[in-house]
C-alpha positions in Angstrom: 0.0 0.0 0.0 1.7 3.5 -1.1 0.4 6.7 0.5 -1.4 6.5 3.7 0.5 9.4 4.6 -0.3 11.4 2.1 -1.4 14.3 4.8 1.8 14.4 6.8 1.4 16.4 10.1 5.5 16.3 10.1 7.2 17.2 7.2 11.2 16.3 7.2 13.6 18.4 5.1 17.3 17.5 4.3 20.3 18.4 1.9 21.6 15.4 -0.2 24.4 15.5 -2.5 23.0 16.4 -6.1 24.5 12.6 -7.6 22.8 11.1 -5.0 19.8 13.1 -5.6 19.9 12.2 -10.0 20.2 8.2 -8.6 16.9 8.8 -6.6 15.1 10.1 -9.3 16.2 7.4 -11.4 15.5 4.5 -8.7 12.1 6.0 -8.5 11.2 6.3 -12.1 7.8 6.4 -13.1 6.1 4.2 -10.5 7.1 6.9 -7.6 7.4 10.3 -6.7 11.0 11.1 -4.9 8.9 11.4 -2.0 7.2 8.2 -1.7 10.1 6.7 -2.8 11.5 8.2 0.5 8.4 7.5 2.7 8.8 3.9 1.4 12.9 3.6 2.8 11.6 5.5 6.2 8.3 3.2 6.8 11.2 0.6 6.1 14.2 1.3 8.7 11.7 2.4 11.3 10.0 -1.4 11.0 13.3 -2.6 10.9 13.8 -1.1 14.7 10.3 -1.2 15.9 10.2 -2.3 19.5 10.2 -6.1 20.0 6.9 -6.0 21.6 5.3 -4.3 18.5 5.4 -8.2 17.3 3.5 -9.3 20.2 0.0 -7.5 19.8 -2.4 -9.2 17.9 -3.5 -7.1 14.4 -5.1 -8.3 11.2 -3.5 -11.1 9.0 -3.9 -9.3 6.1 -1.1 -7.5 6.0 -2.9 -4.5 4.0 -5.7 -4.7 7.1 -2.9 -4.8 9.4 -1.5 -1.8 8.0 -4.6 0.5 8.0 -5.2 -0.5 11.7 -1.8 0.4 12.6 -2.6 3.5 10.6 -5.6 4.1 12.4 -3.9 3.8 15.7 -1.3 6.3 14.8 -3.5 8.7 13.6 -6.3 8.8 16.0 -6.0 11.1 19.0 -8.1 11.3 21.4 -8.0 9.0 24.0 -11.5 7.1 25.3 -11.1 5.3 28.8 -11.6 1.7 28.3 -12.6 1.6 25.0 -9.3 3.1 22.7 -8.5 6.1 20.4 -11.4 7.9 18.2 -11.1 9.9 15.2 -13.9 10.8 12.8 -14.8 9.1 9.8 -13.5 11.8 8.1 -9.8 12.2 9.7 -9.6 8.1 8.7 -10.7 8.6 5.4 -7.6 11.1 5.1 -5.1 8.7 7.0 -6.1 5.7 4.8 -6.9 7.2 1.1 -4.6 7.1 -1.3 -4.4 7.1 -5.7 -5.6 3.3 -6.0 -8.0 3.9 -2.7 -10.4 6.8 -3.3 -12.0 8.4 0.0 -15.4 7.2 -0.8 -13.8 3.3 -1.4 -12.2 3.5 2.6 -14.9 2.4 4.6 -15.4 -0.7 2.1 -11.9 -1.8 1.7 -10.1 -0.7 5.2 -12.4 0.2 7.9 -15.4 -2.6 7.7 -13.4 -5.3 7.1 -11.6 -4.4 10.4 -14.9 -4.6 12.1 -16.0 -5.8 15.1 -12.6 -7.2 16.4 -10.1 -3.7 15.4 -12.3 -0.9 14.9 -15.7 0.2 16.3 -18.5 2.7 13.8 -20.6 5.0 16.1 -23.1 7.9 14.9 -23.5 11.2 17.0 -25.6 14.1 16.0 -22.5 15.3 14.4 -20.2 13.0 13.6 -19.2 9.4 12.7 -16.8 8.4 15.2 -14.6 5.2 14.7 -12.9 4.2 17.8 -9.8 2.4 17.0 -9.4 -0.9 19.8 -6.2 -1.1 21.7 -3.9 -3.6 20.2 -4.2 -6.7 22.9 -1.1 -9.4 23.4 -1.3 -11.9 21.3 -2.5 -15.3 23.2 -0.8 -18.5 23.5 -2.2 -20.8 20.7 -2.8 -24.3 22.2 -0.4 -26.9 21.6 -1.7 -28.9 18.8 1.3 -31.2 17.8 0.7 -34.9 18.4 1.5 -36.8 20.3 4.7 -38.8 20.8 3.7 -41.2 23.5 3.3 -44.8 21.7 0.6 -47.1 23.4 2.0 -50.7 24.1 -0.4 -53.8 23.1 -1.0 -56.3 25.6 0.3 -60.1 24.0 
């Protein structure tokens, strides 16, 4: 998935030499900008040192899912006791869109699929709200290997 960050609320600016610059362009061609390219290398190196624990919190198995929840969770704000993070519909719909995801195609492909067990849909007078659920630990699966112990015959 390319730009769910398409409405950056930190921008990062840096001096490269030019050459290195030229090779960027080239690398990026005409399937990226420069700056998704960049985005791309970032979202990279920063998963690359994610905290160990990030591995231990149960999200989606679709990894597309798994990255709109984790989206979601870093883009919602406000904090509801018990319950997790809310945003509007709207504020997702900015976090998640993106040129092969239009904002009226968000709520079908990201946000209900991640219903009940990620994300919950409320109505107000004002607003739809989605509250975002806090990621929970991963459980212990059962053991299911067989069994080694061998049961003897009576002669």
């Amino acid at each position: 998935m390319s730009r769910m960050d398409h409405n950056p609320k930190q921008r990062v600016s840096f001096g490269c030499p030019e050459e290195h610059v030229e090779a960027l362009d080239e690398i990026a061609g005409e399937d990226a900008s420069r700056s998704e390219l960049l985005r791309e290398l970032v979202a990279e190196k920063v998963e690359e040192h994610r905290d160990d624990s990030a591995d231990d919190i149960h999200t989606p198995d679709d990894p597309m899912l798994e990255e709109a929840y984790r989206t979601l969770l870093d883009t919602a704000e406000e904090q509801i006791p018990g319950a997790g993070l809310r945003l509007t519909i709207e504020e997702a719909k900015n976090a998640l869109y993106d040129n092969r995801t239009p904002k009226d195609a968000v709520m079908t492909k990201y946000i209900r699929p991640l219903k009940p067990e990620f994300v919950q849909i409320d109505s107000s007078m004002s607003n739809v709200w989605i509250t975002v659920r806090p990621p929970t630990p991963v459980e212990q699966a059962p053991d299911t290997s067989p069994s080694t112990e061998v049961a003897l015959a009576d002669d």
